[in-house]
RODO-2510 file (C-alpha; in nm, 4 decimals, decimal comma):
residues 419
     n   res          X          Y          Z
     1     x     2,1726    -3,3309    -2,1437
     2     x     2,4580    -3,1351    -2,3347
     3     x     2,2216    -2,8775    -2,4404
     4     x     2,1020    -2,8119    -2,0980
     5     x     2,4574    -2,7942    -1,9654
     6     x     2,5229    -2,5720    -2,1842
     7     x     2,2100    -2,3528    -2,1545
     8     x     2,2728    -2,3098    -1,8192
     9     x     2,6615    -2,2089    -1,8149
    10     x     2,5325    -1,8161    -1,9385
    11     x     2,3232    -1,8251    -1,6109
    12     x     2,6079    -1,9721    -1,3889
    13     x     2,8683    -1,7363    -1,5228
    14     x     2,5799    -1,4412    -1,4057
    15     x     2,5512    -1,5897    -1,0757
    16     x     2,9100    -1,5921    -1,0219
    17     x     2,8794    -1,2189    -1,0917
    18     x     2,6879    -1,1453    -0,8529
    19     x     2,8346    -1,3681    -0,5798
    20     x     3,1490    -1,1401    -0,6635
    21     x     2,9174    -0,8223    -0,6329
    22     x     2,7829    -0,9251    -0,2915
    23     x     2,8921    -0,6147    -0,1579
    24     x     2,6955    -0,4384    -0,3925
    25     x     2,3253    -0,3508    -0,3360
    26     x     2,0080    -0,2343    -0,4699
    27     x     1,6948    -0,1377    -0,2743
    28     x     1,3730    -0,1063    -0,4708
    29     x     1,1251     0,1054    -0,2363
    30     x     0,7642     0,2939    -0,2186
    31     x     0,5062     0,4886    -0,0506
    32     x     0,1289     0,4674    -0,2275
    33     x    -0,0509     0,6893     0,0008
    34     x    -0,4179     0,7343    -0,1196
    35     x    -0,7849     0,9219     0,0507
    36     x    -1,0448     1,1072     0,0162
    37     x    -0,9621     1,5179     0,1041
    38     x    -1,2328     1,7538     0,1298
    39     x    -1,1858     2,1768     0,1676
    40     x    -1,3775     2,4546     0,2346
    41     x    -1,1986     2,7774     0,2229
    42     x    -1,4351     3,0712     0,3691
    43     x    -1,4062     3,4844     0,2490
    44     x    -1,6181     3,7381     0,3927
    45     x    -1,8510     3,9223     0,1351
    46     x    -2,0456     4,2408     0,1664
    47     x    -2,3052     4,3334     0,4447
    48     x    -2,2085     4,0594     0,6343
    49     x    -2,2446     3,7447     0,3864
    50     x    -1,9679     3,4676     0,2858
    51     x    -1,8602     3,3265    -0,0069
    52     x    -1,7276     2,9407     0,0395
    53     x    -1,5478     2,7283    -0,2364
    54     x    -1,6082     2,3649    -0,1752
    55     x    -1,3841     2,0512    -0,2880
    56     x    -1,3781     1,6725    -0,2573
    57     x    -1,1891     1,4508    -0,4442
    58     x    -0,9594     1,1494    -0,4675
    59     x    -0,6104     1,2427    -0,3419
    60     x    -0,3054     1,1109    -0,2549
    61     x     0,0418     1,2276     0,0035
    62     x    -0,2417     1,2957     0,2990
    63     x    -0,0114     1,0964     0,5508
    64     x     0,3260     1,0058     0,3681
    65     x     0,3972     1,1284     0,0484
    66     x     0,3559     0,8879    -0,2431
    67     x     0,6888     0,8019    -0,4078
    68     x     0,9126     0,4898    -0,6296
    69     x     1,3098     0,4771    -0,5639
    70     x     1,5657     0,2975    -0,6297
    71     x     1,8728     0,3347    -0,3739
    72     x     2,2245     0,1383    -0,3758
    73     x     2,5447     0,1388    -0,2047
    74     x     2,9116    -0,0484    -0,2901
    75     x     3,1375    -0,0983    -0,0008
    76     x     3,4718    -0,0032    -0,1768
    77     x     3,6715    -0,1108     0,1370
    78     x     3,8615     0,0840     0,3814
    79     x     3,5441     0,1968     0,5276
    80     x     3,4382     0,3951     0,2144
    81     x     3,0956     0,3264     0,0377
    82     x     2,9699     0,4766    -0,2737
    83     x     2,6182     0,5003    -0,3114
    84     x     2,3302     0,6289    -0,5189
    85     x     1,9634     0,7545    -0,4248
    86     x     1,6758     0,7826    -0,6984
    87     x     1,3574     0,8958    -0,6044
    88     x     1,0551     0,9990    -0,7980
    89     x     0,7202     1,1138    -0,6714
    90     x     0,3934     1,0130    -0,8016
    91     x     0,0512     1,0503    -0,7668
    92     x    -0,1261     0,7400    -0,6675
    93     x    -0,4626     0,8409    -0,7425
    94     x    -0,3937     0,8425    -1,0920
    95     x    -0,0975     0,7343    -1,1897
    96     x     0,0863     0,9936    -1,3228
    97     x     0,3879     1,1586    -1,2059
    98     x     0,4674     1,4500    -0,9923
    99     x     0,5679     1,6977    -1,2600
   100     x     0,5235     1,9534    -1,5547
   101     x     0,4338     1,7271    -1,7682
   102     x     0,2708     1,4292    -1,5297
   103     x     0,5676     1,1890    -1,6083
   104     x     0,7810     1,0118    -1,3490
   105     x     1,0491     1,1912    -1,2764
   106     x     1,3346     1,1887    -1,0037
   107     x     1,1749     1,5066    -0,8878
   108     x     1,2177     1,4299    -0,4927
   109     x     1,6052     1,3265    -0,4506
   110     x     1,8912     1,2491    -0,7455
   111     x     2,2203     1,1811    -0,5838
   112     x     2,5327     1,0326    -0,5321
   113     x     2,7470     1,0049    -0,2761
   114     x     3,0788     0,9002    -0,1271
   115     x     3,0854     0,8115     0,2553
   116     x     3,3346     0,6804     0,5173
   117     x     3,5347     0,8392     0,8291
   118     x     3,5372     1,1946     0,7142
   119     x     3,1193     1,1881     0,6617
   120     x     2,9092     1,1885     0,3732
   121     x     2,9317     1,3990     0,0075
   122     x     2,6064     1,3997    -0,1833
   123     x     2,5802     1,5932    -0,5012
   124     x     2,2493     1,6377    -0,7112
   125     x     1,9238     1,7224    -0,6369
   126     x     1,8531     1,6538    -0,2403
   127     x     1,6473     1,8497     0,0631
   128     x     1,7818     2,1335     0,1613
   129     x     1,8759     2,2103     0,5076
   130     x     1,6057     2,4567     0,6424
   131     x     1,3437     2,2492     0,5112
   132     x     1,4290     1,8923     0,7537
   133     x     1,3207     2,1125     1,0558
   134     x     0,9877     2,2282     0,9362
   135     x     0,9540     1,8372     0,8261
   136     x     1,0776     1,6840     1,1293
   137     x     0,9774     1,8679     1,3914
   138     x     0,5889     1,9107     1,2820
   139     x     0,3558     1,5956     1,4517
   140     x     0,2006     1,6028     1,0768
   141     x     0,5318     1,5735     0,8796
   142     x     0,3874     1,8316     0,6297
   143     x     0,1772     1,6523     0,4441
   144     x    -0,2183     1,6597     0,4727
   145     x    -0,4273     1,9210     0,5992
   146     x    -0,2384     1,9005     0,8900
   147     x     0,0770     2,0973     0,7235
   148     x     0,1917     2,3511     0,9603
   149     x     0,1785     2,7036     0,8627
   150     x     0,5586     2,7899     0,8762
   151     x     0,5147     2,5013     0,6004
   152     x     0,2759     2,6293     0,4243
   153     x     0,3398     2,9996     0,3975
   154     x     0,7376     2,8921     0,3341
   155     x     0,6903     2,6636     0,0181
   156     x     0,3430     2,8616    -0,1010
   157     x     0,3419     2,9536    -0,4638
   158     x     0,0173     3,1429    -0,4677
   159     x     0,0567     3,3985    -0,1544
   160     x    -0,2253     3,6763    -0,3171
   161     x    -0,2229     3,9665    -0,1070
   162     x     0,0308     3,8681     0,1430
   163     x     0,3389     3,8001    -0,0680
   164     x     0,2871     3,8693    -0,4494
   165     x     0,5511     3,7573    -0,6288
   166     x     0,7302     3,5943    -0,3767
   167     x     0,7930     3,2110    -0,4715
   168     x     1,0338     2,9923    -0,3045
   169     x     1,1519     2,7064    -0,5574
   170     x     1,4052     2,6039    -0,3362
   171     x     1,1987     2,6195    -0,0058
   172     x     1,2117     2,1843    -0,0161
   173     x     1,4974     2,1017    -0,2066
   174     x     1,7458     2,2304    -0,4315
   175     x     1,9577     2,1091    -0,7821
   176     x     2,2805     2,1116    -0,8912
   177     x     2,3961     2,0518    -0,5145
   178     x     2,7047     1,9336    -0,2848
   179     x     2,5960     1,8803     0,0222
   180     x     2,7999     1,7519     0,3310
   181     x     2,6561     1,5488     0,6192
   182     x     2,9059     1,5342     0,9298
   183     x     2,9901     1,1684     1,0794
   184     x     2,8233     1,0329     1,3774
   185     x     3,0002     1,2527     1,6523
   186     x     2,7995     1,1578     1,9621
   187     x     2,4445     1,2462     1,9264
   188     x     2,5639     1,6065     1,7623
   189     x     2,5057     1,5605     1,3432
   190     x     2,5003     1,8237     1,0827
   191     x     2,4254     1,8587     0,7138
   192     x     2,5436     2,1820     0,5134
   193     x     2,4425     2,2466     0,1215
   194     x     2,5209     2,4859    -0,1460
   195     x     2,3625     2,4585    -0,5117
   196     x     2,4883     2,6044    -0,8688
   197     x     2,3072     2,8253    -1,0129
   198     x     2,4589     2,7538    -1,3396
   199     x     2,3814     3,0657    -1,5117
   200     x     2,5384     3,2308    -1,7785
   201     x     2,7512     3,5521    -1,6546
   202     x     2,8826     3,8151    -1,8819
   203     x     3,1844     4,0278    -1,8282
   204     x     3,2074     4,3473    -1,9015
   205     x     2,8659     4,3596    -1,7304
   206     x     2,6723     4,5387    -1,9997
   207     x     2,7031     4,2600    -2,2462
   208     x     2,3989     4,0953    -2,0320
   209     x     2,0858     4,0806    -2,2479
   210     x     1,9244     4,2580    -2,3661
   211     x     2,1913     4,4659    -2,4024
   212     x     2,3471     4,8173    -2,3550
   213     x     2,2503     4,9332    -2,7044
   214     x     1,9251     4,7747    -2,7000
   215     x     1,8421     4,9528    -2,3853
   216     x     1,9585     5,3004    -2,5586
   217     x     1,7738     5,2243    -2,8723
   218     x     1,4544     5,1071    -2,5932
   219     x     1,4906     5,2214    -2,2449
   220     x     1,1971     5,0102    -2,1331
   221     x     1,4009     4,7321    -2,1439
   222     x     1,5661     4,8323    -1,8440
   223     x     1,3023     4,7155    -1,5974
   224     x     1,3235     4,3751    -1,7956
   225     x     1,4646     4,1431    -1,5746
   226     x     1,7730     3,9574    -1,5719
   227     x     1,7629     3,6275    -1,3126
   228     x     2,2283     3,5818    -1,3619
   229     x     2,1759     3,5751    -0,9736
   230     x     1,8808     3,3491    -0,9246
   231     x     1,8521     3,0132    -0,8092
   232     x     2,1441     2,9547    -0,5716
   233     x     2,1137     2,8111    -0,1995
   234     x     2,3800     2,7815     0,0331
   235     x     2,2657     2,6905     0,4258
   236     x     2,3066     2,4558     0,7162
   237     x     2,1285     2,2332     0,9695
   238     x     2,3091     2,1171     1,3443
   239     x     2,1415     1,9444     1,5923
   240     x     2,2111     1,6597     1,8800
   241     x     1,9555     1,3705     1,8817
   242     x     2,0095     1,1458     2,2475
   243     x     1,7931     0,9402     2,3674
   244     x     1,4598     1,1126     2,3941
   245     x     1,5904     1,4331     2,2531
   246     x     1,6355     1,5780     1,9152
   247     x     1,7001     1,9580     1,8680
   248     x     1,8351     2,1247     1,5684
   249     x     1,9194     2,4822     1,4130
   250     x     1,9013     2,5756     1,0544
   251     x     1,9829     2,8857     0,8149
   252     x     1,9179     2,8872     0,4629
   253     x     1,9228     3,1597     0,1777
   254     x     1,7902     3,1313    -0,1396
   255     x     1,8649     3,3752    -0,4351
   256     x     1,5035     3,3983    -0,5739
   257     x     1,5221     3,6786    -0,8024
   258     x     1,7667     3,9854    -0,9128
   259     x     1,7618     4,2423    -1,1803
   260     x     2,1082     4,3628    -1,3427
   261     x     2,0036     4,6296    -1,4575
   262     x     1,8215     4,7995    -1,1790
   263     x     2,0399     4,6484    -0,9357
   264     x     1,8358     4,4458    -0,6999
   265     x     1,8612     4,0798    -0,5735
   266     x     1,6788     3,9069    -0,3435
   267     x     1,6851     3,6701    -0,1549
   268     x     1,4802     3,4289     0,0813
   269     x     1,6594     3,4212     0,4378
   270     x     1,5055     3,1833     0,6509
   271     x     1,6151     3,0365     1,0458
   272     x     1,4524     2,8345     1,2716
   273     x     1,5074     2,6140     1,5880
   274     x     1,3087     2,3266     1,6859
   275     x     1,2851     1,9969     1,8326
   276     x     1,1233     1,7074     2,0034
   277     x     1,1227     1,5184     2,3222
   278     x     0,9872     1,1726     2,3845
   279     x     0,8507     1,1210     2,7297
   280     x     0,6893     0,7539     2,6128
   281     x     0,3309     0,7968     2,6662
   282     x     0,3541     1,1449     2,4979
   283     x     0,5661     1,3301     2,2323
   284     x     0,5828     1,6703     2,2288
   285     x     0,7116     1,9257     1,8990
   286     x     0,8130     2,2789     1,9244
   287     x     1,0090     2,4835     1,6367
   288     x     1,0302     2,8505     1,5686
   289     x     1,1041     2,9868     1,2203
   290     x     1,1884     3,3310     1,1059
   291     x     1,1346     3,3616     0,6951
   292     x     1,2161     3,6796     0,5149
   293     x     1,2807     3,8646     0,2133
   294     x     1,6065     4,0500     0,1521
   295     x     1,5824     4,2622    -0,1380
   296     x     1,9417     4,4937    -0,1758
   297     x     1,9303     4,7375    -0,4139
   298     x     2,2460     4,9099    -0,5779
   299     x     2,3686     5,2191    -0,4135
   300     x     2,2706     5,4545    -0,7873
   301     x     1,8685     5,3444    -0,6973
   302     x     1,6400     5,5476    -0,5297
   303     x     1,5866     5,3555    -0,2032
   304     x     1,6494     5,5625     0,1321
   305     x     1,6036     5,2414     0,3369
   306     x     1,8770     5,0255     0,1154
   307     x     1,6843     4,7141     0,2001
   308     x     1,3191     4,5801     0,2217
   309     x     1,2264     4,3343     0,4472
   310     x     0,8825     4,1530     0,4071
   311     x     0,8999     3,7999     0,6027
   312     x     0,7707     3,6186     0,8937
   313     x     0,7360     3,4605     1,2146
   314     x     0,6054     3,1043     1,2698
   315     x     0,5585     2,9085     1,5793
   316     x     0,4588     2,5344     1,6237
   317     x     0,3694     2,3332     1,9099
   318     x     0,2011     1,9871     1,8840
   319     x     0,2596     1,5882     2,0200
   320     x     0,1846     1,2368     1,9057
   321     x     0,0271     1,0456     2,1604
   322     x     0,0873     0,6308     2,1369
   323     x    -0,2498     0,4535     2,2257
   324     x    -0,3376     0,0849     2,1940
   325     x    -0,0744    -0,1128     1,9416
   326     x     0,1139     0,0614     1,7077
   327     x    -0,2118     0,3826     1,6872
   328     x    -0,1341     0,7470     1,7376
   329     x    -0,3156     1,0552     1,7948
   330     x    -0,1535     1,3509     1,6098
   331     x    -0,1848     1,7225     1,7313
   332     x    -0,0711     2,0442     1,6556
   333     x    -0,0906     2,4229     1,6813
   334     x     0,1057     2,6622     1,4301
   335     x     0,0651     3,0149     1,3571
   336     x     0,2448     3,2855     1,1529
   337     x     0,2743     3,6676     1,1548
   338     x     0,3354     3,8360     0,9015
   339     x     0,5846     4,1530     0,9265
   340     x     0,6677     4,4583     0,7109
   341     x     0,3793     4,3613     0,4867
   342     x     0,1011     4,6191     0,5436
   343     x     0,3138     4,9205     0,6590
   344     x     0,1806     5,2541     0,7550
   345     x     0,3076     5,5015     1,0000
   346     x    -0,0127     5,4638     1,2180
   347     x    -0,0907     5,1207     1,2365
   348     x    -0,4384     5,1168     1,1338
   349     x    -0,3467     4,8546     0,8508
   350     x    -0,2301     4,5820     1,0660
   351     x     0,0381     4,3338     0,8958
   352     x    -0,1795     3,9793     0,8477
   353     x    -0,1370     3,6563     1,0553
   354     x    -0,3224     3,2968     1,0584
   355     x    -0,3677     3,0019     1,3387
   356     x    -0,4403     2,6754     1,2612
   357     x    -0,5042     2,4037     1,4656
   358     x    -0,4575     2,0397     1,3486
   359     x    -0,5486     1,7058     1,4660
   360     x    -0,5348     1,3292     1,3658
   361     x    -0,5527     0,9764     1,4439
   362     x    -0,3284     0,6667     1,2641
   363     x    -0,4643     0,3124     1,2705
   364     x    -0,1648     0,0633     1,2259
   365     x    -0,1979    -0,2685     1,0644
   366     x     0,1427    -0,3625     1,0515
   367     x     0,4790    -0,1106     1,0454
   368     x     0,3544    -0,0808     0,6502
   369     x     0,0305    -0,0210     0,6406
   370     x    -0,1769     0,2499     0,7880
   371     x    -0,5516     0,4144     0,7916
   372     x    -0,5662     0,7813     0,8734
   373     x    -0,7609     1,0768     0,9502
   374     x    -0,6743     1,4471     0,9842
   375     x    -0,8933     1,7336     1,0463
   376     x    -0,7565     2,0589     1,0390
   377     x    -0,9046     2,4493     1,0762
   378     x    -0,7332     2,7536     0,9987
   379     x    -0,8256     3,1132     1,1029
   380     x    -0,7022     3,4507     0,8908
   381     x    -0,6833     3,7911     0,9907
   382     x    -0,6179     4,1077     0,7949
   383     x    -0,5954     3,9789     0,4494
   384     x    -0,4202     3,6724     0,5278
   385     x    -0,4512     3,4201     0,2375
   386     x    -0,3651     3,1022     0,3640
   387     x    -0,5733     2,7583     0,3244
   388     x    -0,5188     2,3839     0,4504
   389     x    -0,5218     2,2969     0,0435
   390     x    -0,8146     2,3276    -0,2041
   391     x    -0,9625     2,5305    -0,4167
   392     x    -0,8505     2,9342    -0,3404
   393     x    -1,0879     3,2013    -0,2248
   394     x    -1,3393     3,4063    -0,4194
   395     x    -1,2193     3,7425    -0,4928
   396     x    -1,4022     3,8411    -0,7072
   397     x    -1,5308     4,1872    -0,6620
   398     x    -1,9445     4,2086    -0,5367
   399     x    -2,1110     4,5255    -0,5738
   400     x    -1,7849     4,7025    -0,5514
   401     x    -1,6792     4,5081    -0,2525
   402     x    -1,4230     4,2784    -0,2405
   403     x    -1,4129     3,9497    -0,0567
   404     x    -1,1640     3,8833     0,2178
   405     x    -0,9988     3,5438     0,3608
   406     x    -1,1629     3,4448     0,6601
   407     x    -1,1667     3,1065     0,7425
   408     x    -1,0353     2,7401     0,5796
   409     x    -1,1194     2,3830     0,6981
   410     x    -1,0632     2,0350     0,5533
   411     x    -0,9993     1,6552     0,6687
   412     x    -0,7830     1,3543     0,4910
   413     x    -0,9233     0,9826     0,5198
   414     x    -0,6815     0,7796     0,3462
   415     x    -0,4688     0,4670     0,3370
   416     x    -0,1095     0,3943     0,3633
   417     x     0,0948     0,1359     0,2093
   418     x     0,5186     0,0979     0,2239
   419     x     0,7077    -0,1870     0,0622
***
């Protein structure tokens, strides 16, 4: 009897711990979100014939994305709480994480935070502004074939013709930030963010490698270049969310690229405005983004504009229509043109654009647990290169011609589990 007494005193002095700690807590929470996706992305060959690349396979993030966190707050009195959010995404089809390297990772949101009267701090890795409207305010969340195109041609890696080069790392979220999220103020709220670069800068100026004398000794080194600029974000997101109405504004810019020695930066610029209104039986979406490249060059380069401009225009409309339990049909309608892309003085290369339309049903089995299905079919014109996902076109040339995007189509059948 002694020995158990006394084998249970460790465990009694840990309980009492945590019985002192009840203020503290720790939230263990997931998406696995796994289907079946299928693509076909359409280009128009020679004389009239098409070229199709076809895929099917096991997928996951069709619905919700697939994700593990770990999330905790400590009410430090007063008012104030301290808190912490870790969350990794994964790939539930096979187990790996979402990453370089396949690992987990807290890839999708790494902060801390302090929060009481004033509002919230967060610093770390988080979402940045501009992208919670494009999430938000789409009926498909942006996930699935259903992704809007303001979505899709914001956060795409692999533009081809329309926007070589142009890669937005920061389009979803952003590192090394401080962000600050306004208290509840009636239904008005508000988040603003600005992220380190963290690079190295060098002053005098021409100490930056590679160098002023290796530049003499090589001038092609000049064109080489030199990202000091690269990789901050500052923006901003307000909105007032009452009752059946939620509308927002956002402005971001993103530093994607910059050159010291030629004298150029650029940077991604994108505002939009959207929201949603819930008349019960229906709810209807609307946003409007404008997304554009500002490349400034230094008054000693040849540029007799000063600035280029490539970017552009999306619109979305859709609704989610409630049906029988907890069900809901999903539809939507998005569409971007593209501006300052194709220039000529004449017009006969017109500047590319795409339309997609979208729809889906949900089958609820409880608030957790969810079957879905998405169709979606997407239209280009003039060398447009979007796709609802898959494999990319065939461009390859054909007796001397080469194909153009045409067409892409795809659905999502999948399954849904939360915990």
């Amino acid at each position: 009897m002694k020995k158990y007494v006394a084998a249970m005193m460790p465990l009694a002095a840990l309980m009492s711990i945590g019985t002192a700690s009840a203020q503290s807590t720790v939230t263990l929470f997931g998406i696995v979100d796994t289907g079946v996706s299928s693509y076909w992305n359409q280009a128009q060959g020679p004389f009239g014939t098409t070229i199709t690349t076809k895929q099917t396979l096991l997928t996951n993030s069709a619905y919700n994305s697939s994700r593990l966190g770990f999330k905790g707050t400590e009410d430090l009195g007063g008012g104030l709480l301290a808190g912490f959010w870790l969350e990794a995404g994964i790939n539930s089809d096979d187990g790996t994480g979402v990453s370089s390297n396949g690992g987990l990772q807290f890839n999708r949101r790494s902060t801390v935070s302090l929060e009481g009267g004033f509002g919230e701090i967060r610093l770390g890795r988080d979402y940045t502004p501009t992208y919670w409207n494009d999430n938000l305010f789409d009926p498909f969340g942006v996930n699935g074939v259903g992704t809007s195109l303001i979505s899709t041609a914001s956060g795409q890696t692999s533009p081809g013709s329309v926007r070589s080069g142009w890669t937005n790392g920061q389009y979803s979220r952003s590192s090394n930030s401080i962000g600050y999220f306004l208290p509840k103020l009636g239904g008005f709220y508000g988040q603003f963010m600005y992220a380190f670069n963290e690079s190295t800068r060098y002053d005098p100026g021409g100490l930056t490698p590679p160098g002023v004398a290796a530049i003499v000794a090589d001038p092609s080194l000049a064109s080489v270049a030199d990202d000091a600029r690269a990789g901050r974000y500052i923006g901003g997101r307000v909105g007032y969310n009452n009752g059946p109405l939620d509308v927002a504004l956002a402005y971001g810019e993103s530093t994607v690229g910059s050159n010291f020695y030629l004298g150029t930066t650029s940077n991604i610029n994108i505002w939009s405005i959207g929201g949603t209104y819930d008349f019960g039986v229906v709810k209807l979406f609307g946003e409007y983004s404008n997304n554009k490249m500002d490349t400034s060059f230094a008054t000693n380069a040849f540029n007799p504009f000063g600035t280029t401009r490539p970017g552009f225009d999306g619109l979305l409309i859709g609704a989610t229509i409630p049906v029988v339990g907890y069900d809901l049909i999903r539809v939507s309608y998005s569409a971007v043109r593209y501006n300052n892309v194709n220039t000529d003085f004449f017009g006969f290369n017109p500047n590319p654009e795409a339309d997609k339309f979208a729809i889906g049903y949900v089958y609820n089995f409880s608030k957790r647990t969810a079957v879905y299905a998405t169709f979606a079919y997407l239209s280009n014109k003039n060398g447009a290169a979007l796709t609802v996902g898959g494999p990319a076109y065939y461009t390859a040339p054909i007796a001397g011609f080469a194909p153009v995007p045409d067409k892409s189509y795809g659905y999502d059948l999948g399954l849904r589990h939360s915990f």
